[in-house]
C-alpha distance (Angstrom), angle and dihedral (degrees) to the residues before:
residue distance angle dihedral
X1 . . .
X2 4.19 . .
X3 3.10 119.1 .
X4 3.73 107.4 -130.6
X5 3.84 102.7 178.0
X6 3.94 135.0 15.6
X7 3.83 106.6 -146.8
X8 3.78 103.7 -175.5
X9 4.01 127.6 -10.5
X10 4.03 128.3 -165.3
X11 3.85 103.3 -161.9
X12 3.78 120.0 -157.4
X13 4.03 84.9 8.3
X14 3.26 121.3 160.9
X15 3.54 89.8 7.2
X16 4.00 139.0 -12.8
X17 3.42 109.4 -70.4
X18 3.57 102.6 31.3
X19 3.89 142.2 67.8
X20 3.52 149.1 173.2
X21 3.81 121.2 -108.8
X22 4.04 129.1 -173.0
X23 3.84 113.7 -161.7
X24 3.80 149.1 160.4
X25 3.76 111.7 -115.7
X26 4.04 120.4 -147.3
X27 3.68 84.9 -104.9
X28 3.93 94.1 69.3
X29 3.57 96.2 -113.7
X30 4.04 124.1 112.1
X31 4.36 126.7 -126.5
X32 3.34 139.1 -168.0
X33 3.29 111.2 -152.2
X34 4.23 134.9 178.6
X35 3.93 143.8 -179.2
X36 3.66 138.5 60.9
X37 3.73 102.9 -56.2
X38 4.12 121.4 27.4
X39 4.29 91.1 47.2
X40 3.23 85.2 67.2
X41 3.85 113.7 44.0
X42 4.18 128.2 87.9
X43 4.01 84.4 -134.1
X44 3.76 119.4 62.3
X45 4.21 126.2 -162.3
X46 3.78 103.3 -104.0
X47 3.61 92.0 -145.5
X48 3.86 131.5 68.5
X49 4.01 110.1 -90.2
X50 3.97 112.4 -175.9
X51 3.27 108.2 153.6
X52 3.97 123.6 84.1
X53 3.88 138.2 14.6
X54 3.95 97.8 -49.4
X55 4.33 116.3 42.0
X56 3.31 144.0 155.4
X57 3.89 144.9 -162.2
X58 3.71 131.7 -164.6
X59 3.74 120.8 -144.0
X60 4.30 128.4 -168.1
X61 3.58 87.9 -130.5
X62 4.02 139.9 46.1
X63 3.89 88.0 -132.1
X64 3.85 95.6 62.0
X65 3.69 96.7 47.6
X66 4.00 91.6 43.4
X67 3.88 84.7 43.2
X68 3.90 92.6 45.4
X69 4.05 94.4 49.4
X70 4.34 96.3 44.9
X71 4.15 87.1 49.2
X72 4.22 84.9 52.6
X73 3.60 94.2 41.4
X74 4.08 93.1 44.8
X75 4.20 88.9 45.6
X76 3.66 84.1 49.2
X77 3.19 94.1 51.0
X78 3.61 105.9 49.0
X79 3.74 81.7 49.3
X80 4.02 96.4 63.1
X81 4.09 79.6 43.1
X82 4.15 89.1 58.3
């Protein structure tokens, strides 16, 4: 799946050499995707991946993905704070 639009990116977050990336895919529908790998490529899985060190997860609207990638980001976070 193309990517057609990058929304909001966290590079190097939660650790060097990886990010977090919320885009619009070619199909109309909005991800949130993390890791090492999938952040970083022009063409996206178009299916749900959440197991292992690179995921992502499609969303109807650009809300829930945005919403979806701040509540990761806080818990991570407050988990570096711990």
């Amino acid at each position: 799946m193309k990517v057609e639009k990058v929304i909001e990116f966290k590079e190097n977050f939660p650790i060097d050499g990886e990010a977090y990336i919320v885009g619009k895919g070619e199909n109309g529908k909005y991800f949130f995707a993390w890791g090492p790998e999938i952040p970083y490529e022009e063409e996206v899985p178009a299916g749900n991946i959440l197991d292992g060190d690179s995921g992502i997860e499609w969303y109807e609207t650009e809300k829930e993905a945005v919403s979806e990638m701040e509540e990761v980001a806080e818990a991570w976070e407050n988990y570096i704070l711990l």
